[in-house]
Backbone as CSV, one residue per row, in Angstrom:
resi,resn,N_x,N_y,N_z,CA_x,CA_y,CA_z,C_x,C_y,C_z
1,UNK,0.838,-1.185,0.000,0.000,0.000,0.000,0.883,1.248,0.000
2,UNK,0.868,1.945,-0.771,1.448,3.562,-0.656,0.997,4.784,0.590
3,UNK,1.609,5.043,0.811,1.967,6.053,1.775,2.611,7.458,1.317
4,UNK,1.851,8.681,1.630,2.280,10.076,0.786,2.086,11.152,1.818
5,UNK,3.704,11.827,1.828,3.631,12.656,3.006,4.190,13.694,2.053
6,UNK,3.513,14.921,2.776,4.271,16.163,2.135,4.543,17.098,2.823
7,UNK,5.623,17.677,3.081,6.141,18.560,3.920,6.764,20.130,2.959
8,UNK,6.011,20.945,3.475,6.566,22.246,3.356,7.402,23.503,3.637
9,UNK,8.456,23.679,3.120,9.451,24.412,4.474,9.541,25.572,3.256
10,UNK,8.946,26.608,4.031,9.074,28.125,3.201,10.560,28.557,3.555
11,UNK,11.112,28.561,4.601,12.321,28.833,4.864,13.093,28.711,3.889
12,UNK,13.019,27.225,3.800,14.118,26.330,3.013,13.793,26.424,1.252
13,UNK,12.368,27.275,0.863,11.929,26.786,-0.382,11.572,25.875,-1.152
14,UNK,11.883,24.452,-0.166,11.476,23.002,-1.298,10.692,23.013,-0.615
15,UNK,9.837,21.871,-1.320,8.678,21.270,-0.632,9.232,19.841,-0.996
16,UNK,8.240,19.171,-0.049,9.275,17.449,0.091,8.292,16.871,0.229
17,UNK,8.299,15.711,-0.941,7.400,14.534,-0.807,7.779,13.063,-0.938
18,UNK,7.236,12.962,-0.145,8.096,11.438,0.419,6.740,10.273,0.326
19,UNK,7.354,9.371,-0.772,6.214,8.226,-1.261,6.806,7.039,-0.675
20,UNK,6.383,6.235,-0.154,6.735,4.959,-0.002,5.653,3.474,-0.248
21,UNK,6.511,2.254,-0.484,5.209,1.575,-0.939,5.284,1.323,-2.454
22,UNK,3.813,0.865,-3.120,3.878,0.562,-4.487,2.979,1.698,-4.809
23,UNK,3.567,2.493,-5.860,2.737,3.566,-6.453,2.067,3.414,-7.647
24,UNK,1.042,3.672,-7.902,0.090,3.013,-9.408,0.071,4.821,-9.695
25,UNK,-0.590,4.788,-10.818,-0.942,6.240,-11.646,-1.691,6.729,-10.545
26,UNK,-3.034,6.305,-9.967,-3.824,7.026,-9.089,-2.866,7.654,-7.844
27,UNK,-2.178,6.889,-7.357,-1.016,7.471,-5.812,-0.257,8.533,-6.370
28,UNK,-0.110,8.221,-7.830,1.025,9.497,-8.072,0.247,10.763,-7.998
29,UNK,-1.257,10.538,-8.888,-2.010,11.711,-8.980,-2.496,12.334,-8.209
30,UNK,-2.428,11.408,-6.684,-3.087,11.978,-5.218,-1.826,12.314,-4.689
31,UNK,-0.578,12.098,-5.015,0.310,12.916,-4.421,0.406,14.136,-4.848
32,UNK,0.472,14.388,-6.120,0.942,15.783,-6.856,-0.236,16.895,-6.340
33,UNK,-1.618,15.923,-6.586,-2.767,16.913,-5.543,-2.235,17.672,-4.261
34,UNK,-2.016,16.587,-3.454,-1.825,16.830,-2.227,-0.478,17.484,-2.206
35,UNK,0.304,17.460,-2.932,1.687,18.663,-3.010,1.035,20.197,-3.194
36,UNK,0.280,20.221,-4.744,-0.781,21.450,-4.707,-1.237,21.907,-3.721
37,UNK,-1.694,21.014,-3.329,-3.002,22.032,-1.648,-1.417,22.367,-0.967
38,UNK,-0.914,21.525,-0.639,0.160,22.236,0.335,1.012,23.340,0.197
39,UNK,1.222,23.203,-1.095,2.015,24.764,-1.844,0.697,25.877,-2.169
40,UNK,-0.232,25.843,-2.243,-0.708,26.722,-1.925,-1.268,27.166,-0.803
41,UNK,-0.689,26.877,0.097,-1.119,27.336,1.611,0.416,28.187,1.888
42,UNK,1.201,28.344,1.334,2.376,28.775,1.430,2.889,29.555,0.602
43,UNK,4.146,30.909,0.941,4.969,31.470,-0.075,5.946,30.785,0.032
44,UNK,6.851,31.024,-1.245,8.414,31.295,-1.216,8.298,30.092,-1.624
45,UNK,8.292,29.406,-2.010,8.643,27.840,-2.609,9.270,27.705,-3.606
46,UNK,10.554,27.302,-4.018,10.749,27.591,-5.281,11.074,26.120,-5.855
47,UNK,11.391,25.222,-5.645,11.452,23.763,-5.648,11.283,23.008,-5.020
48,UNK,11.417,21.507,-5.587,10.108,20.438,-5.488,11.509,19.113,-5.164
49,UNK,11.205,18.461,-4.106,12.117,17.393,-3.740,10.832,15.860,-3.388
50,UNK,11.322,14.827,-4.442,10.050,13.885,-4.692,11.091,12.996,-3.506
51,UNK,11.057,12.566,-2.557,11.708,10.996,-2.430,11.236,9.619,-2.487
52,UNK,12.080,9.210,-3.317,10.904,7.834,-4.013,11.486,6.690,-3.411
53,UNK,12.915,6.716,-3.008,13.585,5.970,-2.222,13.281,4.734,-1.773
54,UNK,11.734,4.897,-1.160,11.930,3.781,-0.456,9.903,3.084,-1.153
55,UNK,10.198,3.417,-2.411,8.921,3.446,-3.114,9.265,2.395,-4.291
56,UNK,8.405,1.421,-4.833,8.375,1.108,-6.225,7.488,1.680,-7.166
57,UNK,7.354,1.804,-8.505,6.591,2.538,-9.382,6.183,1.144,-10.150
58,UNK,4.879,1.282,-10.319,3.913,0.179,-11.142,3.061,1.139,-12.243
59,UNK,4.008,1.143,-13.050,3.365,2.396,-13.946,3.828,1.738,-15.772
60,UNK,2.608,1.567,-16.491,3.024,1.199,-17.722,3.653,2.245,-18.465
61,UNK,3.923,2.399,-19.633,4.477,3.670,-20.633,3.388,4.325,-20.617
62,UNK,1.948,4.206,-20.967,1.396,4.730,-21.412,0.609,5.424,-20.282
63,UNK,0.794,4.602,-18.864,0.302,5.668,-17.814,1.727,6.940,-17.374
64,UNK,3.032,6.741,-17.621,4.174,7.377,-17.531,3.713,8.587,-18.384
65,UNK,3.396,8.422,-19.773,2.476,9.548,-20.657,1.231,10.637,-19.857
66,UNK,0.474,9.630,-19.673,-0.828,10.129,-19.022,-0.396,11.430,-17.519
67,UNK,0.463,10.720,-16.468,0.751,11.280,-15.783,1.652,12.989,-15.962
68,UNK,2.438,12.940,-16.843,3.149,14.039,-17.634,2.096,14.624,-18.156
69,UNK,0.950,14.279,-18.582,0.328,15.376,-19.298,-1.065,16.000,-18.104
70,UNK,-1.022,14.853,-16.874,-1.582,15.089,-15.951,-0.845,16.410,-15.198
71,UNK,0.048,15.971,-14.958,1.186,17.480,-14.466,1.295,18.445,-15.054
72,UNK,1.410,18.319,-16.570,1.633,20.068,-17.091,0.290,20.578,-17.322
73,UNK,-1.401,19.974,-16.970,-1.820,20.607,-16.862,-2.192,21.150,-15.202
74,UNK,-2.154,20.353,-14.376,-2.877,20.757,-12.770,-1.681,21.252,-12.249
75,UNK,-0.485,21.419,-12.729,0.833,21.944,-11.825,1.705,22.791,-12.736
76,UNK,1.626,23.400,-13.674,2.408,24.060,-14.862,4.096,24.430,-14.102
77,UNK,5.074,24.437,-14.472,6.854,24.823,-14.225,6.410,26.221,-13.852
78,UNK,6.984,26.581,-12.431,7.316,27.654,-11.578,9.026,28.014,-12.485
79,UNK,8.309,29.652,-12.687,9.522,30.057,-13.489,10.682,29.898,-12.601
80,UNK,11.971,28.913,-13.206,12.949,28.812,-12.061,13.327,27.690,-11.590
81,UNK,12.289,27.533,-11.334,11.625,26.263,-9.915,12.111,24.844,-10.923
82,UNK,12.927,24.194,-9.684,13.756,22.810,-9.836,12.454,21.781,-9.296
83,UNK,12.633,20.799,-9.773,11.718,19.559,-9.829,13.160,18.253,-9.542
84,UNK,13.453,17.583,-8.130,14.549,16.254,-8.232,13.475,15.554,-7.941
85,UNK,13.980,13.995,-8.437,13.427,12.659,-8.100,14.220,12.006,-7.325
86,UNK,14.166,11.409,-6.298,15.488,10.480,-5.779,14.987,8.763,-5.884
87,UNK,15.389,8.252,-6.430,14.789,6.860,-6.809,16.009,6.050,-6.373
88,UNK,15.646,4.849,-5.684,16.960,3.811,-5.611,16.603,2.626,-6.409
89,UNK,15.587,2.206,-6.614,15.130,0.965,-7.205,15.661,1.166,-8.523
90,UNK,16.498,0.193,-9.474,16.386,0.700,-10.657,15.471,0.169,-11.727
91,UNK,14.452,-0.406,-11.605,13.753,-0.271,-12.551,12.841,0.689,-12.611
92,UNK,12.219,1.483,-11.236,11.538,2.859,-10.935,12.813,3.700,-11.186
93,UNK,13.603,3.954,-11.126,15.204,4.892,-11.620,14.512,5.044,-13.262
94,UNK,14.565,3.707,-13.968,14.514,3.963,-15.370,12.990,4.301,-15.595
95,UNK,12.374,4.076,-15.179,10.693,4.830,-15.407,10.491,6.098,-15.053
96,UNK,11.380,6.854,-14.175,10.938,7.962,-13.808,11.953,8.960,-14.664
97,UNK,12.785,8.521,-15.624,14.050,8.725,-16.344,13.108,8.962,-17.433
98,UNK,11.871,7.632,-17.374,11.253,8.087,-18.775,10.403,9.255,-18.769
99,UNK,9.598,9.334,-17.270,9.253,10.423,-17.189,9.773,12.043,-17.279
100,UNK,10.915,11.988,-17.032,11.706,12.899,-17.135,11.869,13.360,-18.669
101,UNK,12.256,12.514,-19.289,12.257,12.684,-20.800,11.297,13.478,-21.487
102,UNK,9.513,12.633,-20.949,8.690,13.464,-21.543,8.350,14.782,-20.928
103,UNK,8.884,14.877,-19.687,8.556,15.684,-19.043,9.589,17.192,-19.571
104,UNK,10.656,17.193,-20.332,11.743,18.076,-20.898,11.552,18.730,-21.852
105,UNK,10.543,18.580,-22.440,9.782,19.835,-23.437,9.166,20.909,-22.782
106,UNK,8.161,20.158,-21.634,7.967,21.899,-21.164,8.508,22.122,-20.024
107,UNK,9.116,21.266,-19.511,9.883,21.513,-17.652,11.217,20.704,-17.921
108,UNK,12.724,21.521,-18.490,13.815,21.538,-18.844,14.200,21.329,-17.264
109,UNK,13.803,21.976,-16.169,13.933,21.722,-15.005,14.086,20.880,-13.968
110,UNK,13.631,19.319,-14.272,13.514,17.960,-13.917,14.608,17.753,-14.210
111,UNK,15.194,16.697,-12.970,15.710,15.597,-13.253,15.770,13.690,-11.767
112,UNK,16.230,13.332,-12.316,16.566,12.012,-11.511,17.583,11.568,-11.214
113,UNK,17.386,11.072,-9.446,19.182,10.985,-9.224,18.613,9.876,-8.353
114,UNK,19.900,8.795,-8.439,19.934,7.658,-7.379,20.756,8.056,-5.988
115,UNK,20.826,9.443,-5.558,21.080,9.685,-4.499,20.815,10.678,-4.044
116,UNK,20.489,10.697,-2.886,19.228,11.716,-2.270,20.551,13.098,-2.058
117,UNK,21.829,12.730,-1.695,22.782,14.305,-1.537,23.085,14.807,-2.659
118,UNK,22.834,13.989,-4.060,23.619,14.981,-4.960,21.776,15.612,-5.751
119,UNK,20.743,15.255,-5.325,19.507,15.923,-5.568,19.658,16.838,-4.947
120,UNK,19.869,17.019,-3.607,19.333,18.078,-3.020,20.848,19.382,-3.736
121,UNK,21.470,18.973,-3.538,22.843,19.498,-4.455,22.541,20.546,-5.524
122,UNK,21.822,19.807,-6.543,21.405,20.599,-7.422,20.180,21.427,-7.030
123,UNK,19.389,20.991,-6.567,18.322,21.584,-5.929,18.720,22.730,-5.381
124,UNK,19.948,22.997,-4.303,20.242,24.121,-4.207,21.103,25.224,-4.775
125,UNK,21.309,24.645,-5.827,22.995,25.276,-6.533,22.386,26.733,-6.831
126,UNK,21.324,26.667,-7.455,20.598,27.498,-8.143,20.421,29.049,-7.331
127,UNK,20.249,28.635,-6.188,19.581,29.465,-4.723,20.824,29.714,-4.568
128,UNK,21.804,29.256,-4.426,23.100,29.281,-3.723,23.969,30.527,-4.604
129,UNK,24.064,30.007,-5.771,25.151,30.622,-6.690,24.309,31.630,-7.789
130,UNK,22.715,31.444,-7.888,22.217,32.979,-8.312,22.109,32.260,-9.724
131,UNK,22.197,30.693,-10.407,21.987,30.598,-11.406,20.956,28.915,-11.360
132,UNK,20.748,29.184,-12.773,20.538,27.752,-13.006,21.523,26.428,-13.902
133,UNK,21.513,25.633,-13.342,22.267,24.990,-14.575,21.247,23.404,-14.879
């Protein structure tokens, strides 16, 4: 069963969601909800920290599609605003890689890392050093 926590730190600017469990299309879509309500109860947010870590993904190609087009419409790219995945499993590593892919036409901003320090890494470089890369 999946489990979806989301934590908001205006301080810090990310918001953090932490999935664990087996995730189907519906868990993903009640997470990204439930990220929404939480970022809008809040300023200053400027990126998005997923931890999938301790999660598997049960997601065909064609729900990997569905979900990407689920996101760029109910969550559109915060000008700026970084999107990490931290995945250890690698066959959820390579699914969320695919997501990433489709996800790089309109949110250049994504990416996926098999380790939760060099996500947050980039996550902050941006804030840190005044750019993006």
């Amino acid at each position: 069963m999946a489990e979806i926590k989301i934590d908001v730190d205006s301080v810090g600017g990310i918001a953090i969601g932490v999935c664990t469990g087996t995730l189907r299309e519906s868990d993903i879509r009640y997470a990204v909800d439930q990220m929404i309500q939480a970022l809008n109860s809040v300023d200053n947010i400027e990126h998005m920290f997923w931890d999938l870590g301790d999660a598997s993904l049960d997601l065909s190609g064609g729900a990997v599609k569905s979900l990407v087009e689920y996101v760029g419409r109910v969550a559109p790219p915060a000008s700026g605003g970084k999107t990490a995945y931290f995945v250890k499993d690698n066959l959820s590593f390579a699914t969320m890689r695919m997501y990433a892919s489709y996800r790089w036409e309109k949110d250049p901003l994504v990416r996926v890392f098999s380790e939760r320090s060099t996500a947050f890494k980039w996550l902050l470089e941006e804030t840190i050093l005044g750019r993006t890369s």
